[in-house]
N, C-alpha and C positions, 0 to 999 in steps of 0.2 A: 504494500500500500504506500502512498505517498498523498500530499497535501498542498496547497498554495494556496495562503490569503493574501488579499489586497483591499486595500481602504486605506482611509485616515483619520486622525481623532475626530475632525470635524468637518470632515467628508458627509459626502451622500449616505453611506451604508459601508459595510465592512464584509467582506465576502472568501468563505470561502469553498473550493472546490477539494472536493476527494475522489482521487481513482484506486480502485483496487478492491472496494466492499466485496463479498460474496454477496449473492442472490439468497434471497429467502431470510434476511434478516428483521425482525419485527423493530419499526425505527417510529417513532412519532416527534410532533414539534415538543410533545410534553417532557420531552426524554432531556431532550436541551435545554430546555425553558429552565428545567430544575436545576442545573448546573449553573447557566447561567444568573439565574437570582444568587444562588450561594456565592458568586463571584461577589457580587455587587456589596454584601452585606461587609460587616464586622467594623468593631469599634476603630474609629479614627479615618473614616474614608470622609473624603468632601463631600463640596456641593455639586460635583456632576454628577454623582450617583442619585442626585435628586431630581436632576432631570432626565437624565436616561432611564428607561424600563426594560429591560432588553428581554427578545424574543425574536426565534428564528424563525425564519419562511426558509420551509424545503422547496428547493425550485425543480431538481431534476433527482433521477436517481432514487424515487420512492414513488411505489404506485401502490393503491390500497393497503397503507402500512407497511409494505415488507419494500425490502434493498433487493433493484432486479440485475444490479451488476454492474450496472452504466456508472457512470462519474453522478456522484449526489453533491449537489451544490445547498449552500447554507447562505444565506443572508440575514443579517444584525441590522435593524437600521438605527442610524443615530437621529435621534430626536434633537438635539440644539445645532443641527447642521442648518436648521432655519435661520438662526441668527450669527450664519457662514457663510450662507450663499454668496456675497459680493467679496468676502475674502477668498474663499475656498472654489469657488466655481471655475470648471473644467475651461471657459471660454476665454478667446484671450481679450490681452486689454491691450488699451494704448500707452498708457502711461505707468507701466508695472511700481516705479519706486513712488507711484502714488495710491498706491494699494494700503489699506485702513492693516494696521496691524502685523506690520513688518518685521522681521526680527533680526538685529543687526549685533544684538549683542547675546552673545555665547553664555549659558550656565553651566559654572563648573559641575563636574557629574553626569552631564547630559550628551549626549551623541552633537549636540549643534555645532560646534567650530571645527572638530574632525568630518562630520559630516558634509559640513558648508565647504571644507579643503578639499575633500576627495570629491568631490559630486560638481564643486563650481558654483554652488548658490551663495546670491551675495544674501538674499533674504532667507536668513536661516530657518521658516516656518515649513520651506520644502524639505527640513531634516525632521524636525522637530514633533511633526504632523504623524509620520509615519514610525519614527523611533516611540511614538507613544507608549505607554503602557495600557491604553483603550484599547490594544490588536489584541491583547490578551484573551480578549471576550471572542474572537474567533476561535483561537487557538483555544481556547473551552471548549468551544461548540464543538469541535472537530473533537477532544478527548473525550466529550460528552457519546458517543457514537462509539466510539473505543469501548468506554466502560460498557455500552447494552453489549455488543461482541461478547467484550470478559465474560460478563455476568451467565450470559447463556452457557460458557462453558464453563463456569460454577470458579471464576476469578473473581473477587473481589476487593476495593481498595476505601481504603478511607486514610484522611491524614487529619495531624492536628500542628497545632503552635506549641514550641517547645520554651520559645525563649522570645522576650520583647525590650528592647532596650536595657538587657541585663538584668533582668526579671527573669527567672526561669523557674518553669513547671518541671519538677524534677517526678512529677507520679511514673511509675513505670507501667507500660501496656501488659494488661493480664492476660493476652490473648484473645479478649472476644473482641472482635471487632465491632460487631452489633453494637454494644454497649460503646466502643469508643465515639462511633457516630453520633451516638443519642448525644450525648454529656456533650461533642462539642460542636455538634450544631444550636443547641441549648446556650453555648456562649456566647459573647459578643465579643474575645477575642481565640477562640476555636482550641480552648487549654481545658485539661481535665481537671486543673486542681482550682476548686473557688477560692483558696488565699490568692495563689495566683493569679487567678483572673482579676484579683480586685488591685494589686498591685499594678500589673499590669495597663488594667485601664485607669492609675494614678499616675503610671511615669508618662502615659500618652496627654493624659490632663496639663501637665508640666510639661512638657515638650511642645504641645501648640499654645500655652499662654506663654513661654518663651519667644516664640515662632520657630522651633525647630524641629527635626524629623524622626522617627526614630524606625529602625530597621531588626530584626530579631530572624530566628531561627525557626521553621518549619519540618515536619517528618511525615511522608509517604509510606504505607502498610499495605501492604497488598498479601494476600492468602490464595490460598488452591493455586498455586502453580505450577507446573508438570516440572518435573527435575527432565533437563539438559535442554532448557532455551538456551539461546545463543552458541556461539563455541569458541575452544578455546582454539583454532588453527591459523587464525589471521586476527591482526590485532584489529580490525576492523569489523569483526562479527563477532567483539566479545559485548554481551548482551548490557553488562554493567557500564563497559565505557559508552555505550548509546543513550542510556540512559543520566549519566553522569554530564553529555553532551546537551542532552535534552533540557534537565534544569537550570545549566549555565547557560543556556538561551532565553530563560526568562528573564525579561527586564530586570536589571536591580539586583541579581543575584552573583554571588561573587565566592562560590564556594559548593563545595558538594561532599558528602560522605557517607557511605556504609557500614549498618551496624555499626560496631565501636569507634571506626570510623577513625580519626585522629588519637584518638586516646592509646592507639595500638603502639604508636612509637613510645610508650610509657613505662608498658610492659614487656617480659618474656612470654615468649612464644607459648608456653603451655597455659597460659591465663588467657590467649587469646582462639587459638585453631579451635573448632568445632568437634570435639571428641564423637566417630560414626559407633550407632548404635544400630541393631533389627530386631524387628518382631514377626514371625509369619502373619499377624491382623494385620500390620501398617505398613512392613517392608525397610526400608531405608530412611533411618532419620538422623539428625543431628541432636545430643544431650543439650547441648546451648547456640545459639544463632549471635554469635558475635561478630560472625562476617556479614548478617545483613543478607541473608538469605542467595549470598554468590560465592564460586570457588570456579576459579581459572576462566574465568568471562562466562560462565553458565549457572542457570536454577540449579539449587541442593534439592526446591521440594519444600525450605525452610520458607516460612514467611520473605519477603522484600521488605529492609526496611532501610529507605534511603532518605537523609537533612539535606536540607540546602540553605544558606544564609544570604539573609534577602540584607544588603546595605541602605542606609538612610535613605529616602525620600531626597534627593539633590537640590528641589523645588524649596526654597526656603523662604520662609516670611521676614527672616535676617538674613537676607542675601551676602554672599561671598563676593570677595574682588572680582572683576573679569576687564577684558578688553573690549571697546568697539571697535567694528570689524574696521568699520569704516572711516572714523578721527585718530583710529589708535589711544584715544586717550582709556584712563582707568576711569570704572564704575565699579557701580553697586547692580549686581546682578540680577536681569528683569524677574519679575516673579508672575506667573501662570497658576491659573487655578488650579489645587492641590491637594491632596491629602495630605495630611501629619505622620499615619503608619497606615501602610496599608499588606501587614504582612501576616494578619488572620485573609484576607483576599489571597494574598502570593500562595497559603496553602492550598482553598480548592483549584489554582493554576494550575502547580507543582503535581498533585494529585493527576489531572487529567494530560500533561505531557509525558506523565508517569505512563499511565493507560494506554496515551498512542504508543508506545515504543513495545510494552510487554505486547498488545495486539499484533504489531507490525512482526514480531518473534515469533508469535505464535502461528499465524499464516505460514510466514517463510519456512515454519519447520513443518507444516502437518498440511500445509497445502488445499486444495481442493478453491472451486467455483462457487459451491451450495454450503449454505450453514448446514446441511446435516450432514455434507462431506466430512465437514470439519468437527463436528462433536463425537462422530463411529470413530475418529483419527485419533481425537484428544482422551479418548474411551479406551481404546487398543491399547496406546501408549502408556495410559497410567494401571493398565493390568497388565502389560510387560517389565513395566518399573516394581509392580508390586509381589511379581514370579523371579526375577533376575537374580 
């Protein structure tokens, strides 16, 4: 499978295209919608999220509920692109450096001045439009799609907030995933432990009557995965660096790890490897998942469980130095409407690029056209896994 969106923050709509679904897969707008609202939510996002309501139109690639194999196209539409039309519209003009809302001056942290270098734009809004963090809502839509896939084949994920401006929810996952969902959808910064949550949404209270941003740490869980997704024969089909790719493609994010993750350089080796354990009921399992459910680019069978570290909000209400592009003199760096944190959001992201990558694994290894190609495939495999 593969993917391609296009849009802009404040663009007409946000669009994107998927090739490669199987046929026969049960896909509705409701399936989106639900992801997409979870984007929108959690403590410290702005005022765009009070103007946008987002909801997909399937345009192609679905007929009477089910995926008939064609390319399914996804459309977002942005609702304040009303009051963008004369900025953002496709048509041209005569007098461009007379354009209402031009952007000439660069904010540190943000794609604008590297962008505006490599691309040639003196009006840095042609970077800045599309580096948005608003594509994200495509990029949902599209893991949204992945996850009904998963789910059919009895994969499922959920993630939470681990950490918010050095606040951290240290509860550890008991394994149900069920209950992790509940407890942090229930929050309004997506953390299991309520001291936590309350602290947390104390240092975001502090951080925008400062005016400043604050960035924290997320964790992806994913269950029932077939042991030997990806492989380990080319450094390019190992399942974990795709996924490790995939998180450092969301906006903002500047870090990634498995299981113990960093803390492995800490320790010896016998506090960290996975001691292999069997049972004729279950077959092959791991006593502890410290590696985060990977060994040599492939599924153990153990849960996935991957952090990403989402960096401050660059957007600042105490703007940083920067230069005009155009006097070269120093400023005070323009500010754009913004959230404070918005990294209970970065988790259901993280969550559904999580989803397109294990999907994308899961095809490449068990193949087939038709979803029920593909569950007799994922069925076979996990009673050859559970004989071996």
């Amino acid at each position: 499978m593969r993917f391609l969106t296009a849009g802009e923050s404040h663009g007409v709509q946000l669009t994107a295209i998927i090739e490669g679904l199987p046929s026969g897969l049960a896909l509705a707008a409701e399936d989106i919608d639900r992801e997409l609202e979870r984007r929108q939510k959690g403590y410290g996002r702005g005022r765009r999220m009070k103007i946008e309501n987002d909801r997909v139109r399937i345009l192609s690639g679905v007929r009477h509920g089910k995926t008939t194999g064609a390319p399914v196209t996804l459309v977002i539409e942005n609702k304040d692109w009303k009051n963008w039309v004369e900025v953002m519209g496709p048509e041209p003009v005569e007098h461009p450096e007379q354009v209402k809302r031009r952007v000439m001056r660069p904010r540190p942290g943000h794609a604008d001045l590297n962008g505006a270098i490599k691309y040639g734009h003196r009006d840095m809004r042609d970077v800045l439009e599309r580096s948005s963090a608003r594509e994200t809502a495509a990029r949902v839509a599209v893991g949204a799609v992945a996850k009904k896939l998963l789910s059919e084949l009895g994969i499922e994920i959920a993630g939470r907030v681990v950490a918010i401006g050095g606040v951290k929810d240290e509860t550890e996952w008991d394994g149900n995933l069920q209950a992790l969902r509940e407890r942090t959808e229930a929050s309004p910064v997506r953390c299991l432990d309520k001291e936590a949550e309350a602290r947390m949404i104390a240092a975001i209270d502090r951080a925008k009557a400062e005016g400043d941003s604050l960035g924290g740490i997320v964790e992806t869980i994913i269950i029932g995965v077939p042991v030997g997704l990806g492989s380990h024969v080319h450094y390019d089909r190992k399942l974990d660096a795709k996924i490790a790719m995939a998180v450092m493609s969301i906006n903002a994010f500047k870090g990634v790890e498995f299981g113990m993750g960093f803390k492995m350089a800490d320790l010896p080796g016998s506090r960290v490897h996975d001691e292999i354990i069997w049972s004729k009921e279950a077959g092959y399992a791991r006593k502890t998942n410290r590696l985060g459910g990977f060994e040599g680019g492939m599924t153990t069978g153990m849960p996935i469980v991957v952090r990403g570290v989402m960096k401050p909000i660059p957007t600042l209400y105490k703007p940083l130095d920067s230069v005009d592009i155009e006097t070269k003199e120093p400023f005070k760096a323009s500010i754009e409407r913004t959230d404070n944190c918005a990294v209970p959001a970065a988790s259901v992201v993280c969550e559904n690029v999580v989803a397109w990558e294990i999907a994308c694994a899961v095809l490449e290894k068990f193949g087939g056209d038709r979803m029920d190609e593909i569950k007799t495939a994922v069925e076979n495999h996990r009673e050859w896994a559970l004989k071996f």
